[in-house]
KEKETI-938541 format. One record per residue: residue in one letter; residue number from 0; y, z, x of N, C-alpha, C, O in turn. Coordinates in nm, 3 decimals. Example, Ala and Ser with C-alpha at 12.3 -4.5 7.8 and 13.67 -1.06 7.14 Angstrom:
2
r,k,n.Y,n.Z,n.X,ca.Y,ca.Z,ca.X,c.Y,c.Z,c.X,o.Y,o.Z,o.X
A,0,-0.569,0.780,1.319,-0.450,0.780,1.230,-0.330,0.780,1.320,-0.332,0.846,1.424;
S,1,-0.225,0.708,1.285,-0.106,0.714,1.367,0.003,0.787,1.290,0.114,0.804,1.341;
This chain:
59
r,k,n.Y,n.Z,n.X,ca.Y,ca.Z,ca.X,c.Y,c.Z,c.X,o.Y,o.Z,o.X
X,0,-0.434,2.647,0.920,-0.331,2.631,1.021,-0.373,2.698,1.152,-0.321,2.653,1.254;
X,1,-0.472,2.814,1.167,-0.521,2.870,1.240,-0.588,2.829,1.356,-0.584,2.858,1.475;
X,2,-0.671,2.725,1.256,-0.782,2.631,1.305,-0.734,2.548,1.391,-0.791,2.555,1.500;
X,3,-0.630,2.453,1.381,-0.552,2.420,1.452,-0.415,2.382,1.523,-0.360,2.276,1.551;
X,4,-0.385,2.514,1.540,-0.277,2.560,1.609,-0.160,2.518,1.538,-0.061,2.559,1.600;
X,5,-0.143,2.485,1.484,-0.029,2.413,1.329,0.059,2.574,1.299,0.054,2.697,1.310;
X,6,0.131,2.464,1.259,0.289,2.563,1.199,0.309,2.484,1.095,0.245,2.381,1.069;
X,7,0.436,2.550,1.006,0.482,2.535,0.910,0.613,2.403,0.948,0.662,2.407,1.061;
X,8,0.645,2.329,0.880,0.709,2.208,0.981,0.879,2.274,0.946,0.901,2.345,0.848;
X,9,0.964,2.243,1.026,1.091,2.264,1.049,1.191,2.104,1.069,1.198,2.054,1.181;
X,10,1.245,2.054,0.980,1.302,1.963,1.042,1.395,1.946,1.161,1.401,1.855,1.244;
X,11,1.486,2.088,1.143,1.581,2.154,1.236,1.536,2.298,1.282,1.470,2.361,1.200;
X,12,1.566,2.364,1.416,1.573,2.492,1.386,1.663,2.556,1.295,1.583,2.620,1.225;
X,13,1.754,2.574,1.259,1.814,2.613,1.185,1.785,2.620,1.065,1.823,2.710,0.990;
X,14,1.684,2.482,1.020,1.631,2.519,0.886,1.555,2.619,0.840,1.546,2.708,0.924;
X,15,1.487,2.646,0.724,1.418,2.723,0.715,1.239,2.627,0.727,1.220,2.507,0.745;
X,16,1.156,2.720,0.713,0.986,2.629,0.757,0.994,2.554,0.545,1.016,2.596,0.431;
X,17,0.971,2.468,0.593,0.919,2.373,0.442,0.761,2.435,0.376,0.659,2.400,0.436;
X,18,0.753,2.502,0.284,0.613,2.570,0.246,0.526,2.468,0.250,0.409,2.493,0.280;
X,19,0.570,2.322,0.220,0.467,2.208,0.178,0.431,2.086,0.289,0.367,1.981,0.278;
X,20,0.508,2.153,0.405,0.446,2.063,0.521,0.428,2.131,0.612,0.480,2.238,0.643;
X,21,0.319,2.044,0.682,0.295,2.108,0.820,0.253,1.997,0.887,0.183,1.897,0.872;
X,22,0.370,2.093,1.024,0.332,2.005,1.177,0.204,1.964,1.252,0.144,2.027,1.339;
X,23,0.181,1.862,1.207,0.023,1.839,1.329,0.066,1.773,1.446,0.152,1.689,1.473;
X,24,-0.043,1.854,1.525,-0.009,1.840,1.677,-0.059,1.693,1.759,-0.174,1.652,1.746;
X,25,0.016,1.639,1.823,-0.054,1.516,1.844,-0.187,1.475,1.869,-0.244,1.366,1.860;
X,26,-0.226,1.593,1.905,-0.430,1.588,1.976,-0.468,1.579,1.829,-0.538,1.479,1.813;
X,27,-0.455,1.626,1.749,-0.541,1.622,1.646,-0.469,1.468,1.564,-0.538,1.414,1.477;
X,28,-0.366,1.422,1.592,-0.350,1.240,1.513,-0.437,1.176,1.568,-0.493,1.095,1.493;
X,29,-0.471,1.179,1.665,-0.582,1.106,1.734,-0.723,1.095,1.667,-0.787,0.991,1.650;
X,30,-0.758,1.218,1.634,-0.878,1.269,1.597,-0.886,1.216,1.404,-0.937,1.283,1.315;
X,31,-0.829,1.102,1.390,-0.819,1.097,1.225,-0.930,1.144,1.149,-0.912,1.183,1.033;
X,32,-1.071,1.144,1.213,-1.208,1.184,1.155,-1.157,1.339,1.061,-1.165,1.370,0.943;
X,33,-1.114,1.394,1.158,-1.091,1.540,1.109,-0.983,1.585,1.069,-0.962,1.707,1.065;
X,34,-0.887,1.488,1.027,-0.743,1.502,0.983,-0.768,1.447,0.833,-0.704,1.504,0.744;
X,35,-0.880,1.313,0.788,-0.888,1.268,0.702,-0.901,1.380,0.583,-0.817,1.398,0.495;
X,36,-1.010,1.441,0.598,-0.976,1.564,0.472,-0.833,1.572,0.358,-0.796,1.540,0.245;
X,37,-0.776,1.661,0.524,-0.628,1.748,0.486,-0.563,1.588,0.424,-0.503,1.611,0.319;
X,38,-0.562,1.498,0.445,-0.443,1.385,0.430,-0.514,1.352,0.251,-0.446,1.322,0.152;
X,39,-0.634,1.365,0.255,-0.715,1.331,0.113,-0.634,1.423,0.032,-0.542,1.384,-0.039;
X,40,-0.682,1.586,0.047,-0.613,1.680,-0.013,-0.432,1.658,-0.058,-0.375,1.672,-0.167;
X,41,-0.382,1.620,0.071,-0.263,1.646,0.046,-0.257,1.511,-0.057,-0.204,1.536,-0.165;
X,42,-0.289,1.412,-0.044,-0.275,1.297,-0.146,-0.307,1.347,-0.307,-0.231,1.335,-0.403;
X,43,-0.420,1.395,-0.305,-0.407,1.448,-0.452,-0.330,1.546,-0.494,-0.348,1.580,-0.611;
X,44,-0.247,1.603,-0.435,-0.176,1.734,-0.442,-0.044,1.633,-0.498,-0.007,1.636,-0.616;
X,45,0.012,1.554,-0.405,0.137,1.504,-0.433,0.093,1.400,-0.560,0.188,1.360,-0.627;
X,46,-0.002,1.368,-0.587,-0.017,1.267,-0.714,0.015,1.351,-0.842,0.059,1.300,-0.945;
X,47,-0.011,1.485,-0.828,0.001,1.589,-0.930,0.137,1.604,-0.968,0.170,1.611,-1.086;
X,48,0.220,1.609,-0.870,0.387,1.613,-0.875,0.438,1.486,-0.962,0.410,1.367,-0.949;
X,49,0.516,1.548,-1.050,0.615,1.506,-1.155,0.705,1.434,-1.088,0.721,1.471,-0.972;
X,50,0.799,1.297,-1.141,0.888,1.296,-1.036,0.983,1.357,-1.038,1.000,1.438,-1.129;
X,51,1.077,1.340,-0.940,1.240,1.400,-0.952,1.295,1.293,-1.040,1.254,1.178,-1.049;
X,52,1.404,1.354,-1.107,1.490,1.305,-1.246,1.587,1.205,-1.131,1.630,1.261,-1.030;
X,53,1.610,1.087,-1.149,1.714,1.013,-1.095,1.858,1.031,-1.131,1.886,1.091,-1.235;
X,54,1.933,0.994,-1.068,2.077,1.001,-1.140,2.132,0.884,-1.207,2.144,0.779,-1.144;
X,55,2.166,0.892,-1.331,2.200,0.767,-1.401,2.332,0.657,-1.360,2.407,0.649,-1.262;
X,56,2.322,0.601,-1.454,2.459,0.511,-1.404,2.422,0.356,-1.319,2.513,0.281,-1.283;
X,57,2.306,0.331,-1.301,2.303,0.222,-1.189,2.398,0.156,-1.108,2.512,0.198,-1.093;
X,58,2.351,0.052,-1.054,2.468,-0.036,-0.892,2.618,-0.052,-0.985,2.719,-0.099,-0.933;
């Protein structure tokens, strides 16, 4: 996050920072060469996640 200037993402101020996202800054969307990594990483990270339990009952 250091590396580039990144924060922890906030949907609201009021919220609290989300541990599992972070804000990228528009200069670096541009740059996908060097964003590709982190987006690889984060893809296998979320493939690992279980899903959330739905709520029953259907339409």
């Amino acid at each position: 996050m250091g590396r580039y200037a990144t924060d922890l993402f906030r949907g609201d101020p009021s919220w609290p920072p989300a541990k599992e996202f972070v804000a990228v800054p528009d200069d670096l969307l541009e740059r996908t060469d060097e964003l590709a990594p982190y987006l690889e990483r984060s893809l296998a990270y979320a493939l690992t996640l279980k899903p959330k339990a739905t709520r029953g009952g259907g339409a």
